[in-house]
N, C-alpha and C positions, 0 to 999 in steps of 0.2 A: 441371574440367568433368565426367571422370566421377564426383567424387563429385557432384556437383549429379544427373549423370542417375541414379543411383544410390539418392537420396534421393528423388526424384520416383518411380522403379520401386517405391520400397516404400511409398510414400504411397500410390500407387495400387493396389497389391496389396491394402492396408489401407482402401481405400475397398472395394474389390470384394469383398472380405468383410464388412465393415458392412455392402454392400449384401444381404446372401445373410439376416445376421441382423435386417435393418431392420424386420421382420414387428413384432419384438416389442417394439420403441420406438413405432413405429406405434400399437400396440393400447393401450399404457400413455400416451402422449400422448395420443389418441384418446378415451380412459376418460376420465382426468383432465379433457380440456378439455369433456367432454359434461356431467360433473357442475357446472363451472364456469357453462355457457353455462348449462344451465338457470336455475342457481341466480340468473345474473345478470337476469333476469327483472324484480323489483323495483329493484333498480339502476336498470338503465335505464327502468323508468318514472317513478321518482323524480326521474331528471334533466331526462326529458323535464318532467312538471309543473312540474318547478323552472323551467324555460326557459319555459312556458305564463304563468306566477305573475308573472316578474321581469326577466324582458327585454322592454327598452322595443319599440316595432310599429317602428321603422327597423331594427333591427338582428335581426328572427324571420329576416328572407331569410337573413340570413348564419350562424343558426344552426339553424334548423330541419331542414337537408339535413345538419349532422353528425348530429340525432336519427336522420334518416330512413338514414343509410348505418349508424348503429352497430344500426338493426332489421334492416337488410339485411343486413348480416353476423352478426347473432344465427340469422336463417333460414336461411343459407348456411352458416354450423360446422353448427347444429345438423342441418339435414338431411343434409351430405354426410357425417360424423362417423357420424352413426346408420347411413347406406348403406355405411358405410367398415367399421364393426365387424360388421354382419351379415353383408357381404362376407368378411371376413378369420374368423370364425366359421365358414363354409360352407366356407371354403379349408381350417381348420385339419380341419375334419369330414370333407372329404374325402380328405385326407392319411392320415386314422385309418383309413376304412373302405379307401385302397389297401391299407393295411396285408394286412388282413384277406382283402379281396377281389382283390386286384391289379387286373386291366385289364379294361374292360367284354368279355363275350363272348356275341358276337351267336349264335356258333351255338346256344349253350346256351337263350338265348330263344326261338330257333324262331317267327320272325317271319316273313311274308311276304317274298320281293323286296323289292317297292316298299316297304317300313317299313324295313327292314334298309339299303337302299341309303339309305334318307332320314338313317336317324342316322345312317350312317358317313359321310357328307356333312357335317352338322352338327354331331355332335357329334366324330368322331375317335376317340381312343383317349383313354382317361382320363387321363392324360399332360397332353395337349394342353387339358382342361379345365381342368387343375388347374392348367395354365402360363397360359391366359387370367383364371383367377380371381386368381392372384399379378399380372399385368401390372396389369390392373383396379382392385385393392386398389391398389396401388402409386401409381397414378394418379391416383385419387380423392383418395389424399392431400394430394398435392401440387396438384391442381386448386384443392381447397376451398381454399388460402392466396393463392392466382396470381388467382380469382373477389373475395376479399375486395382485394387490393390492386389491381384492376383498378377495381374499384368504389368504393375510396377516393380513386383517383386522379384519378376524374371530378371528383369532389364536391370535392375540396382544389384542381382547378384552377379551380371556379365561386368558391368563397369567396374565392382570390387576384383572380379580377374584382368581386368584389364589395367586398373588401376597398378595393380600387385608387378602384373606382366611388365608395364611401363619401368617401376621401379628398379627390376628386377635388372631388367636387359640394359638403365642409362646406367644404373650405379656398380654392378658388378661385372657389365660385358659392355662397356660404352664401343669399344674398336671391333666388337663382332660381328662380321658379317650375315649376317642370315638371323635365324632365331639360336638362340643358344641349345647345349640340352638342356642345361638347368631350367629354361622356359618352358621345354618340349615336357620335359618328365613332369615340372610342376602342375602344367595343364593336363597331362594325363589322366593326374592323382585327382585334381581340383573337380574335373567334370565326370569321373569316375565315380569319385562318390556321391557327386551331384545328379549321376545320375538314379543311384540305388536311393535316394531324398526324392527326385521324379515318380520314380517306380511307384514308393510307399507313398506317394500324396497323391496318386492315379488309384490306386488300390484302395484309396481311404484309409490306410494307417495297415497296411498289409504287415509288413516289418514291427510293427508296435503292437501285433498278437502275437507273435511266436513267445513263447515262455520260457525258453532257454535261458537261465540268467545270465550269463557268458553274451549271448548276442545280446540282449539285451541293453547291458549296460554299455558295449562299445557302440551301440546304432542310438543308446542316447545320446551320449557325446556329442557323435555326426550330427544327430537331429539338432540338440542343441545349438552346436557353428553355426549352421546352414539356416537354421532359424533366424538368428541374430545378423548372417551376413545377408539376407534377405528381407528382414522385416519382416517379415512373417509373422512375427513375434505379438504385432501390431493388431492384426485382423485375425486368427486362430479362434478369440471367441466365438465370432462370427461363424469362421467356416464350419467350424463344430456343432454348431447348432442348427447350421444348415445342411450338412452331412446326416445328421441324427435322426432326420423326418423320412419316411419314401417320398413326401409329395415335393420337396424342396431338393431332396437328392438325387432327382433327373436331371433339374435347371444345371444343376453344380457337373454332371457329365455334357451337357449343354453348352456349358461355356466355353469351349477352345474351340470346338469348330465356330462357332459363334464369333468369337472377336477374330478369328481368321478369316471371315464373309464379311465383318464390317468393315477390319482393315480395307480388304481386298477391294473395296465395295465403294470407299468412301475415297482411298487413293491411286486406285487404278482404274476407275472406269471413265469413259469418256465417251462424248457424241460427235460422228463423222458424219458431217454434211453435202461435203465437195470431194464427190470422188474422181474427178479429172483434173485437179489443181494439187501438185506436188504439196506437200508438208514442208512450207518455209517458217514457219512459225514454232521452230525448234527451242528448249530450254535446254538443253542437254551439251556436253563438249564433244560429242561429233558431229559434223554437220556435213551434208551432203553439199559440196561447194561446187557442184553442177547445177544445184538448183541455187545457190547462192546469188551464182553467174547470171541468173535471168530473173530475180526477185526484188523487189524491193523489203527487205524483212525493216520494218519498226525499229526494231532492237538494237539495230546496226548504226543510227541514228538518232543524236542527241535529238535531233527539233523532233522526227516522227514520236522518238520513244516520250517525251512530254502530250504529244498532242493526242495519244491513244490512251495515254493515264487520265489526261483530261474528261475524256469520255466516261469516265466511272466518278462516281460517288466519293465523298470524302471516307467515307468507312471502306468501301470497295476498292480503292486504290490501293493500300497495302497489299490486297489479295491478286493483285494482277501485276504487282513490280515484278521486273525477269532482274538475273543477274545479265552485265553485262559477258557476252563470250569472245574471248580474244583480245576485240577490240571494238572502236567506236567510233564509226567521222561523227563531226560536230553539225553538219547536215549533207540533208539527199542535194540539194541546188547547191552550188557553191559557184562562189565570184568574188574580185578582188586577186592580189597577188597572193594570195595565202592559202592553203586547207589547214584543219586541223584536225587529229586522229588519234584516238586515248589508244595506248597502247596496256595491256592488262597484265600484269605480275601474277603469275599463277600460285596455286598454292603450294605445289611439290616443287617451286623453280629453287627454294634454298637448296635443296639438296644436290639439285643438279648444277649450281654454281658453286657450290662447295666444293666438288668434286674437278669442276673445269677450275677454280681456282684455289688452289688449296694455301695457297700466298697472302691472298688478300683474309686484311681481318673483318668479319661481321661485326655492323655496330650493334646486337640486340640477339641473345642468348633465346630460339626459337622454345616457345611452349609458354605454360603457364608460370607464372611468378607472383610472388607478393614480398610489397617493398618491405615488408619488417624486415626480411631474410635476404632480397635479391630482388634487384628491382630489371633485372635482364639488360642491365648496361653490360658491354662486353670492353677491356680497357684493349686501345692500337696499342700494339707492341712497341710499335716505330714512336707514338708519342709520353708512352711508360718511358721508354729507352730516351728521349731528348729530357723530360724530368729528372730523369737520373746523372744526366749528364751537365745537366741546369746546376745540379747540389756539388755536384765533384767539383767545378772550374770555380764555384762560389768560394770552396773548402781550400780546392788552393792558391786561388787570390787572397785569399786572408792570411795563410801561411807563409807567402812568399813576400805580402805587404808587412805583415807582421815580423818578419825575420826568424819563421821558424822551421826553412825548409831542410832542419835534420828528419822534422815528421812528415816531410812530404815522401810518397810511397811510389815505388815504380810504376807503376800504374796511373798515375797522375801524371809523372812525367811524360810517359810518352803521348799522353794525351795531350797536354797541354803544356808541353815546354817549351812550344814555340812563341807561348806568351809570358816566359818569363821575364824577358828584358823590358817589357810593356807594363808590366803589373810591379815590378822591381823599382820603378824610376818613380810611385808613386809614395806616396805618405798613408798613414792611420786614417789623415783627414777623409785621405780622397775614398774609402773603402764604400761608402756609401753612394756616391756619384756611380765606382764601378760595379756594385752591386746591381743596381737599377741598369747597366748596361747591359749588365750579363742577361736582367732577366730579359728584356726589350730584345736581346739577339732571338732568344729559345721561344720567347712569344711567338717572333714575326719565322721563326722555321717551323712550329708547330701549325700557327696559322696557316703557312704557307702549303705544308703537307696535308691539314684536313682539306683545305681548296679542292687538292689534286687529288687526294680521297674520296672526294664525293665526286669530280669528273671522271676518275675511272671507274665507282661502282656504278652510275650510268651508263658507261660504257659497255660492261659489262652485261649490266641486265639486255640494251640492247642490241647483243652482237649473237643475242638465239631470235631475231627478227631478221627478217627479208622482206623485203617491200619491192614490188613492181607496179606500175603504173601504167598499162596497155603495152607490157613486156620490156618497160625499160625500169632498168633497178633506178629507185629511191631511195636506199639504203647511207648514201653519203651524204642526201641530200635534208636528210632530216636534222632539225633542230628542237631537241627536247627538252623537257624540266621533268621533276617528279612530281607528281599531280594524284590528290584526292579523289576521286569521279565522285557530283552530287547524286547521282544514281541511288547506289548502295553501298557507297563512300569504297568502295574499291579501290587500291591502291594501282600506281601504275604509274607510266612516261605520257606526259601530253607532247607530241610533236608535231611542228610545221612544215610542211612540205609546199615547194613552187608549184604557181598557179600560169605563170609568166607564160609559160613557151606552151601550154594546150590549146588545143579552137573550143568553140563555142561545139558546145553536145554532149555524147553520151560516153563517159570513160569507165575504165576498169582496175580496182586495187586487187591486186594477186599480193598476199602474204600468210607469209610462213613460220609458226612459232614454232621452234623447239619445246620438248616436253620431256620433266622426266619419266625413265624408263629404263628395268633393269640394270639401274648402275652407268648409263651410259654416261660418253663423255664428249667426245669429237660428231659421233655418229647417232646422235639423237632421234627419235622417230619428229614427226612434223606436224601440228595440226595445221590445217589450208582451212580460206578462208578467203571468199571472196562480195568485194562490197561494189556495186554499180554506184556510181555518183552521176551527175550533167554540170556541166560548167555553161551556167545563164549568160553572162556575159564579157 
């Protein structure tokens, strides 16, 4: 027993001096992770576009709030990090000049009363300055990680309902339309009592005074789920002992409006220069295609949109990629018998070709997968069904080569009895010749059908495009492939349209994408969308 208290006496001797020196782990952690955050900048735009690119529209809910907390926490290091070292700089500067100077002295100043009475009210003895600038520093530090794990802890327990929610509605109501109740009641319950969890972590532990044994033991329970499905579980030391101080448990009412100013701060604000020059310089999927009509937008263009990246920096270029919107010519000048114009796959369009065609099979099972379990191949029916029918005419050309069509079954014959006298005139020998014939037929019709498979799903994706060209449709005139954009690898139609029959000057691409919307099907709403080109020669 005393060695135990013994060991703990010098733990803690040893803390309380790390604590004396923690200044200058502070400042070296502090450095390091400012260089990092900046640096991570393009990173996380990357990711976010990746997420923009190739995450199907059911599953943006579930990840677009990790985009939005991993910028909230880029704004929160970087700002309190940057407040943390100018802090601890001003600490170390002042320590220098007590050196030199020791302790403010009012009389030497020769100040008024009323001035002299006000700083020694305020400000103290230099001492005292230099002990709120260390408290301060100290603080700041540990806030900036307790603000980022607070804020991830919201956002991980939305995803665990959304997560749930997902489950809930593919595996027990895949055919329902709307939300189910079962979703509606679960969410009731879920953020009902998430929210009496809000309540008592705003209160500082409001619910965890009451002495009732009865409340008690059932609000620990809750607290416990709601710990664990949040992580909370993780940071608690922390906030606890941050809660326990008055001087520390203002910052801790401090922090929600707080990360809702940096949020707001760091991803909504902007500088407007040209206030007579329309906003063509859009990221968004509505575009005002009046002002389309008279712009030349970058964006809209493979050569401009290379030649304004160029303009930035190898680290800055990530942060200024757009996704492409709609679509893309391949340039503003065009000449030769050809144009060329990326046509964009949207994200909600499965669901709106699912519903125009509800015949056709998808090759790839939309959402997340993992090949241990499911690798999102989806099997044609139409080519299931010719395998099946590859094994039957195998099973009774052996039977009927072999002499033993008492086991041949109705079902066979009408399928194939028209080649009984064909497979009858042969021998055991031959079983093998027609084996290999059988399969070479079902090859070259399976062949034959993915062919026509993959020309109708083109067809398909582009029969929700309209294309006019100074009001004459180019919709038949297009010839397309399915095509990667180097962009941000965007998937989509790259198609050629003629160049032959324009003059030499300024033309006009008017088009029209369907989108989905409410379930529609025939009668889609449209995004418009228009691009100026000139034909040099």
């Amino acid at each position: 027993m005393l060695e135990q208290r013994s060991k703990k006496n010098i733990f803690s001797e040893w803390l309380e001096q790390l604590q004396q020196e923690s200044w200058q782990l502070e400042l070296l952690i502090s450095g390091l992770a400012l260089f990092g955050i900046w640096e991570s900048r393009s990173g996380l735009m990357k990711l976010e576009n990746y997420f923009d690119t190739n995450i199907a529209g059911e599953y943006v809910g579930l990840l677009n709030p990790v985009i939005d907390v991993f910028w909230a926490g880029w704004a929160i290091f970087m700002t309190n990090l940057l407040i943390h070292i100018i802090l601890r700089g001003l600490w170390i500067g002042a320590i220098g000049l007590r050196y030199v100077s020791g302790d403010i002295d009012f009389d030497e100043l020769n100040y008024s009363d009323i001035f002299r009475r006000f700083f020694k009210k305020r400000i103290g003895g230099f001492d005292e300055y230099i002990e709120r600038l260390e408290k301060l520093s100290s603080v700041i530090f540990s806030f900036t990680f307790l603000l980022f794990l607070m804020l991830f802890s919201i956002v991980f327990l939305n995803l665990v309902f959304a997560l749930i929610s997902v489950i809930i509605y593919n595996v027990f109501y895949p055919d329902y339309n709307g939300p189910p109740p079962a979703l509606l009641i679960f969410g009731l319950v879920f953020y009902g009592i998430g929210l009496l969890v809000l309540i008592d972590f705003l209160t500082l532990g409001g619910f965890k005074r009451v002495k009732d044994p009865t409340f008690s033991k059932i609000y620990f329970w809750i607290y416990r789920t709601f710990s664990i499905l949040s992580l909370s579980f993780i940071y608690r030391p922390l906030l606890l002992n941050f809660i326990d101080n008055k001087y520390t448990r203002r910052l801790f009412f401090f922090a929600f409006p707080y990360i809702i100013v940096l949020i707001m701060g760091f991803r909504l604000m902007s500088l407007e220069k040209y206030s007579y020059i329309p906003d063509f310089d859009k990221r968004g999927d509505i575009y005002d295609y009046f002002v389309d009509e008279e712009s030349i937008n970058w964006n809209n263009y493979d050569d401009l949109r290379l030649e304004y990246h160029k303009t930035y920096s190898d680290l800055e270029r990530p942060l200024e990629k757009s996704r492409i919107i709609i679509a893309s010519l391949d340039k503003y000048e065009l000449s030769g018998s050809y144009g060329k114009i990326f046509l964009k796959y949207l994200r909600n369009d499965n669901k709106m070709i699912a519903r125009q065609h509800p015949e056709f099979a998808k090759y790839k099972e939309t959402g997340i997968n993992h090949r241990m379990f499911f690798d999102g191949e989806v099997d044609d029916p139409i080519i299931e069904e010719l395998k099946t029918q590859e094994l039957s005419e195998i099973r009774y050309m052996l039977k009927v080569v072999r002499d033993q069509e008492d086991e041949i079954d109705s079902t066979q014959t009408s399928q194939f009895g028209h080649l009984y006298d064909e497979y009858n005139s042969n021998t055991t020998d031959d079983i093998s010749g027609l084996r290999s014939r059988i399969r070479s037929k079902y090859i070259d019709q399976r062949n034959n059908h993915a062919k026509t498979r993959i020309k109708k799903s083109k067809e398909i994706i582009l029969s929700n495009y309209k294309m006019w060209i100074d009001d004459i449709s180019f919709n038949d005139s297009l010839q397309c492939s399915f095509y990667t954009h180097p962009n941000l690898h965007e998937r989509g139609l790259l198609c050629y349209f003629p160049l032959k029959s324009m003059e030499v000057g300024p033309h006009l691409i008017h088009l029209r994408k369907a989108y989905d919307d409410d379930d529609c099907i025939d009668d889609c709403p449209e995004h418009i969308k228009n691009m100026p080109f000139r034909i040099i020669d």
